[in-house]
C-alpha positions in Angstrom: -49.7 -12.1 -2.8 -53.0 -14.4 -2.2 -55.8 -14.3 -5.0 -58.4 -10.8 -4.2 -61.6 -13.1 -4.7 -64.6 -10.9 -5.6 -68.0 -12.4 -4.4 -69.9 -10.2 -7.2 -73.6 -9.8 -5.5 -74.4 -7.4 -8.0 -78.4 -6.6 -8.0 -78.7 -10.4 -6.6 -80.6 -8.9 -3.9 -83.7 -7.9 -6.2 -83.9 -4.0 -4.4 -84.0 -5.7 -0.9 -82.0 -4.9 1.4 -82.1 -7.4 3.8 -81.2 -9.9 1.6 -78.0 -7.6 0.5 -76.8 -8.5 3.9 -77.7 -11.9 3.9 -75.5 -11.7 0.4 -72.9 -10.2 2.9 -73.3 -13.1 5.5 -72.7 -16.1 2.3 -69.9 -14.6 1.6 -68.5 -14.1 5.1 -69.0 -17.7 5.4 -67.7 -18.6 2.5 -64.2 -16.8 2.7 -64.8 -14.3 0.1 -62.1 -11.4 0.2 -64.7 -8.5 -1.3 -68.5 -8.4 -1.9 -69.4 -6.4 -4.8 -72.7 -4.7 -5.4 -73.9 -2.2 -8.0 -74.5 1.5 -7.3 -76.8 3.6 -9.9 -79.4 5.8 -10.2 -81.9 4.3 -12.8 -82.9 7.5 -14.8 -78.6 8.3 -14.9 -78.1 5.4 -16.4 -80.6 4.6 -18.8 -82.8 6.1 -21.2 -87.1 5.2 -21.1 -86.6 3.3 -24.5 -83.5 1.3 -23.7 -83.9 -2.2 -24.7 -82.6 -4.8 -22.1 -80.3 -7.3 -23.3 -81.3 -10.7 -24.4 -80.4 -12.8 -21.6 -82.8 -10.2 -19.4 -85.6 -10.8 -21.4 -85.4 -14.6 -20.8 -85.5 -13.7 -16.8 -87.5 -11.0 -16.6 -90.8 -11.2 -17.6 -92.2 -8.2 -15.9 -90.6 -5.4 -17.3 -90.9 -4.1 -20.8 -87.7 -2.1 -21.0 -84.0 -1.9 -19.1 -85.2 1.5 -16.9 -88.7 -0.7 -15.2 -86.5 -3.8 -14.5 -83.4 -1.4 -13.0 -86.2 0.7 -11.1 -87.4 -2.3 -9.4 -84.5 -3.8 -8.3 -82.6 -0.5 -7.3 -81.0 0.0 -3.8 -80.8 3.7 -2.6 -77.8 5.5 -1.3 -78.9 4.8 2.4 -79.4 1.7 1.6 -75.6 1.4 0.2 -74.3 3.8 3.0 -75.8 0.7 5.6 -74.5 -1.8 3.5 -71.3 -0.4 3.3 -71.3 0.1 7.7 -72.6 -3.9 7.7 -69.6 -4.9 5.7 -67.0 -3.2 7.8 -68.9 -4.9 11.1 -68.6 -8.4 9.1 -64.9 -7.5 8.5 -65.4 -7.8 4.9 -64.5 -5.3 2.0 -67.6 -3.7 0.7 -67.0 -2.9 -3.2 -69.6 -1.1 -5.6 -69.8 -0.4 -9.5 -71.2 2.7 -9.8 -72.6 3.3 -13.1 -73.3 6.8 -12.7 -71.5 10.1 -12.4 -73.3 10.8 -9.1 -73.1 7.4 -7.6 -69.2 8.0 -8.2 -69.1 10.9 -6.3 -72.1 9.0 -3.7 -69.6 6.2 -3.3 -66.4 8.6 -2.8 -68.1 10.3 -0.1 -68.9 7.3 2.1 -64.8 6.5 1.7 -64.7 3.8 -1.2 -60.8 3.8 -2.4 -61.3 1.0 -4.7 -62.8 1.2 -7.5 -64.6 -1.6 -9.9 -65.2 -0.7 -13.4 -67.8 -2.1 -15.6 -67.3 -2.9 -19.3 -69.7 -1.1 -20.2 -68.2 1.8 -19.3 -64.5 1.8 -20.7 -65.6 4.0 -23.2 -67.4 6.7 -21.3 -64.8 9.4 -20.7 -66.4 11.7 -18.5 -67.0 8.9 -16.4 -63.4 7.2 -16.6 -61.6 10.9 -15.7 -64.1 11.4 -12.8 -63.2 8.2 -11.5 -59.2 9.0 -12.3 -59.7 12.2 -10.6 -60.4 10.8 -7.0 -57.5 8.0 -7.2 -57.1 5.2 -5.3 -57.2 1.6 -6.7 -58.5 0.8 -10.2 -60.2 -2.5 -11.4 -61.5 -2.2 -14.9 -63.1 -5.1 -16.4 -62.5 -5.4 -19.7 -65.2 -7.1 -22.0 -66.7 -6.7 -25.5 -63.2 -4.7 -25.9 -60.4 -4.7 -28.5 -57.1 -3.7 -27.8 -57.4 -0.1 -28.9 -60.5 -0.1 -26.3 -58.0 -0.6 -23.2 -55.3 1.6 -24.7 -57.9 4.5 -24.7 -59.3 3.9 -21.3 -55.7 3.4 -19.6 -54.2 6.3 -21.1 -57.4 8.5 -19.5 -56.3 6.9 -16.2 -52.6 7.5 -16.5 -52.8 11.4 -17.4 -55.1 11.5 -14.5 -52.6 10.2 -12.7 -53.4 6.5 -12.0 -50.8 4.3 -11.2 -52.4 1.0 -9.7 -54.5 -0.4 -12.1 -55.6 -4.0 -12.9 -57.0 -5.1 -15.8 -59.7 -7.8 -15.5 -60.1 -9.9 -18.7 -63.6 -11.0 -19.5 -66.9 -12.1 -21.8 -69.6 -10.0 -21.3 -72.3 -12.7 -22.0 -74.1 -14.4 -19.4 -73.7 -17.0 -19.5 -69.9 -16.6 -21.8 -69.6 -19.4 -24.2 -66.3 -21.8 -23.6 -65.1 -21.0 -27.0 -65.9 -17.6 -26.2 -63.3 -17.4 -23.1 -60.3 -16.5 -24.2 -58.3 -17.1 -21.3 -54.9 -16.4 -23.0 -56.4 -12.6 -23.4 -54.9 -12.2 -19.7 -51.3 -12.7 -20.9 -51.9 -10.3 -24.1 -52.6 -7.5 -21.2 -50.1 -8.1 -19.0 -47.3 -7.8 -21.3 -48.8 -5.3 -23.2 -50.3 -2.6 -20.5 -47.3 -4.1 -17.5 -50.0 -4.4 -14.8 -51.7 -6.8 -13.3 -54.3 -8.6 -14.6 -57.3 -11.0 -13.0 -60.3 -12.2 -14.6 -64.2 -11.4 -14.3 -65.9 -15.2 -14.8 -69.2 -15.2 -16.8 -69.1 -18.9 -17.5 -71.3 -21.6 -15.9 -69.4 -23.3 -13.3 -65.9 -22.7 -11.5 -63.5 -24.6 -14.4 -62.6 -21.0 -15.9 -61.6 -19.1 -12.9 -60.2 -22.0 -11.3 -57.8 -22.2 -15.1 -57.7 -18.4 -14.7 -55.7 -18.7 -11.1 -53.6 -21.3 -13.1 -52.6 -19.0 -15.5 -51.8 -15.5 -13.1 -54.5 -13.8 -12.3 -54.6 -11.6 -9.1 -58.2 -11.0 -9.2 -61.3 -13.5 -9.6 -64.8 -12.0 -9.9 -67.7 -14.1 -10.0 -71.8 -13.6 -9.8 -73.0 -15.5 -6.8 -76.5 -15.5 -5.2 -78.6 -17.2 -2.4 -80.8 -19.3 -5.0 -80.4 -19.2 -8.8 -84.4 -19.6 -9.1 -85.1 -16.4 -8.0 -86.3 -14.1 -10.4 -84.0 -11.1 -11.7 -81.5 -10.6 -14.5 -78.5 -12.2 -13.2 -78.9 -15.0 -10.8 -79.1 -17.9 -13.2 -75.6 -16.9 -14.4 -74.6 -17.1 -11.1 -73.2 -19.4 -8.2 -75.0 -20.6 -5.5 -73.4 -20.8 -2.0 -71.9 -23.5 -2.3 -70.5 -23.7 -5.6 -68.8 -20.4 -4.6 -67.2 -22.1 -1.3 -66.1 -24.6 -3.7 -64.3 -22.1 -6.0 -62.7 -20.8 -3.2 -61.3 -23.8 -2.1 -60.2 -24.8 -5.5 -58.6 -21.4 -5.7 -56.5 -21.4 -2.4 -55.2 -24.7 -3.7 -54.1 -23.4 -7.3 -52.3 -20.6 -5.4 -50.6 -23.1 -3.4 -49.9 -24.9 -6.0 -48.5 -22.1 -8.3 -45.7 -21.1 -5.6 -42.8 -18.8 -5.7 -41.4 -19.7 -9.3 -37.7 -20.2 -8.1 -36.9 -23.1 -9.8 -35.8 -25.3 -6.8 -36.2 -28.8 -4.9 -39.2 -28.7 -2.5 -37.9 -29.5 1.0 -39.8 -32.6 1.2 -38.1 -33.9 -2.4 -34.2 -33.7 -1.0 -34.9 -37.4 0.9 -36.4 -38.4 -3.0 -33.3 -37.3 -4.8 -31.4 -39.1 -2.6 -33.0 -42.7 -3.5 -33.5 -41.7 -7.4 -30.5 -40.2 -8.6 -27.5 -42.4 -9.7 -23.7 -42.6 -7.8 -20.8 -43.8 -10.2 -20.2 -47.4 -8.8 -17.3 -50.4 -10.0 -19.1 -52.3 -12.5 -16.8 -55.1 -11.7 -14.0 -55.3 -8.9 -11.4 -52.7 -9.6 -8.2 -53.4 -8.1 -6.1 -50.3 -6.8 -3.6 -48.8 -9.6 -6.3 -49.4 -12.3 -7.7 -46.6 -14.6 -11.2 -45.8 -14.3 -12.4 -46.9 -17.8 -15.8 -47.1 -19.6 -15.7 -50.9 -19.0 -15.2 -50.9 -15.3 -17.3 -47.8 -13.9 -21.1 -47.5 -14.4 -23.7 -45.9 -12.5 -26.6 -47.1 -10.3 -28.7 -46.0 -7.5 -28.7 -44.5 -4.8 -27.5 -40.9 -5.5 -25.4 -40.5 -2.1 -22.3 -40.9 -4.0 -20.5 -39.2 -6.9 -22.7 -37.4 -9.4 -22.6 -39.1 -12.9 -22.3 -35.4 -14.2 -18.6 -35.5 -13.3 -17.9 -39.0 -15.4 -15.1 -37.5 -18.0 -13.8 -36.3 -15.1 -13.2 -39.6 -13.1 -12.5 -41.4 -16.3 -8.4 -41.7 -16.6 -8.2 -41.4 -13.3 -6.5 -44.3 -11.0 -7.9 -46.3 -8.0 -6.2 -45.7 -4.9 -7.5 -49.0 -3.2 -9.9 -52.1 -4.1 -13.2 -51.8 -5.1 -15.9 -54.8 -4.8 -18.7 -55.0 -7.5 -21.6 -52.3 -6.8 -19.5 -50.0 -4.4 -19.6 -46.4 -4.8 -16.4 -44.8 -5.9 -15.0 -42.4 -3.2 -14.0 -39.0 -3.9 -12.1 -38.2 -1.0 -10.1 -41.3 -2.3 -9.4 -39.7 -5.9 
């Protein structure tokens, strides 16, 4: 099964529609398997006195609190419903985050199966059992969370039902910290919740989700946008074009590289083995009715004679005709 890359355009389009679809066009170009964007209804998702985060702050000037910056760079449910009709025309997958109990249902009715789920969320009940309760595919991103944090979240999906889930490991800081990573987190939920597991990047750069294919992942979410000097929350945390169409490539390779894990000789090694491995040969002339001993067998290449795995077993053993120095010891002459 190929790697589900997630070309998250999040609010990247600052409230403006047309340049959602240009997000859509990228990453058509760019061999994206999903676009991403965020569904929400400002006043449902924040109160007037919520603070934004930190790494807003630094990128947006304009507003004084989370609700003014999310106001202005809001799309609307037509706006969504269009988006959602452009992607299918593009023959991409359209994905959105809702991050309120009305987009859920807003997104449900224009026939979104799939489901992305923040981490900011995964410990907002009503809104994890409305999710459950219309099915389909689950994605939950898992940041800022301890183990206990999954368990609580998964176990609201599986009495609702819920049986394909992925778990997306991830660092909610933009931009996430190497040290702050964590890539071995993946392994800790697969074995411990048996699903699969991806990973949401939030790093500068492609080195994480490129290790992160290395390692298993199904799934690989990152931020991209159209120019990282645009003004907005997120787009300095984000790819460019480019870069994105780089991780791509990288990641196509990885899965290539990763295989079937049958432990096996590629088809193009068998010539290889042929010219490494080791025959057992005469070490000196061996006259027939001599023992094979120690002192007169040894082994050399090429390995297109007898394998030097079955020495105790030709050791004893008597020649049935001459052999010069060097030659290869016939089995069909044993």
């Amino acid at each position: 099964m190929s790697i589900l890359v997630i070309a998250e355009a999040g609010v990247n389009h600052n409230g403006s529609f047309d340049m959602a679809c240009q997000l859509v066009d990228a990453a058509c170009e760019i061999g994206a398997d999903v676009i991403k964007f965020q569904t929400f209804i400002p006043e449902n998702l924040v109160t007037n006195t919520a603070p934004m985060a930190d790494y807003q702050k630094k990128r947006v000037t304009d507003a004084s609190s989370q609700l003014e910056m999310l106001k202005r760079i809001a799309l609307s449910f037509d706006d969504f419903r269009r988006l959602s009709d452009y992607c299918q025309k593009k023959g991409i997958q359209f994905l959105s985050t809702p991050f309120d109990l009305e987009s859920i249902d807003f997104l449900h009715e224009i026939g979104m199966t799939c489901w992305k789920l923040p981490s900011g969320e995964i410990t907002n009940y009503p809104y994890l059992r409305k999710v459950a309760e219309y099915g389909g595919k689950m994605i939950l991103s898992t940041g800022m969370c301890t183990l206990q944090d999954v368990e609580d979240a998964v176990r609201v999906f599986r009495d609702n039902g819920v049986d394909d889930l992925t778990l997306l490991h991830c660092t909610t800081e933009y931009p996430a910290k190497p040290e702050s990573v964590n890539l071995r987190a993946m392994e800790t939920l697969r074995q411990h919740f048996n699903c699969p597991v991806g990973y949401s990047d939030h790093t500068k750069g492609i080195t994480a989700s490129i290790a992160a294919a290395a390692m298993g992942a199904t799934i690989i979410e990152k931020h991209f946008t159209l120019d990282r000097n645009l003004p907005g929350p997120d787009h300095k945390a984000s790819l460019e074009v480019s870069q994105f169409s780089d991780m791509i490539r990288r990641i196509r390779k990885v899965e290539k590289m990763l295989g079937s894990g049958v432990k096996e000789p590629a088809p193009d090694e068998y010539g290889n083995r042929r010219v490494a491995r080791k025959s057992i040969i005469a070490a000196r002339p061996i006259c027939a009715g001599e023992q094979f001993t120690e002192e007169n067998l040894t082994t050399k290449r090429p390995g297109t004679g007898i394998t030097p795995m079955r020495w105790t077993e030709i050791i004893g053993r008597t020649a049935s005709r001459n052999y010069g120095k060097d030659e290869q010891i016939d089995a069909s002459e044993l």
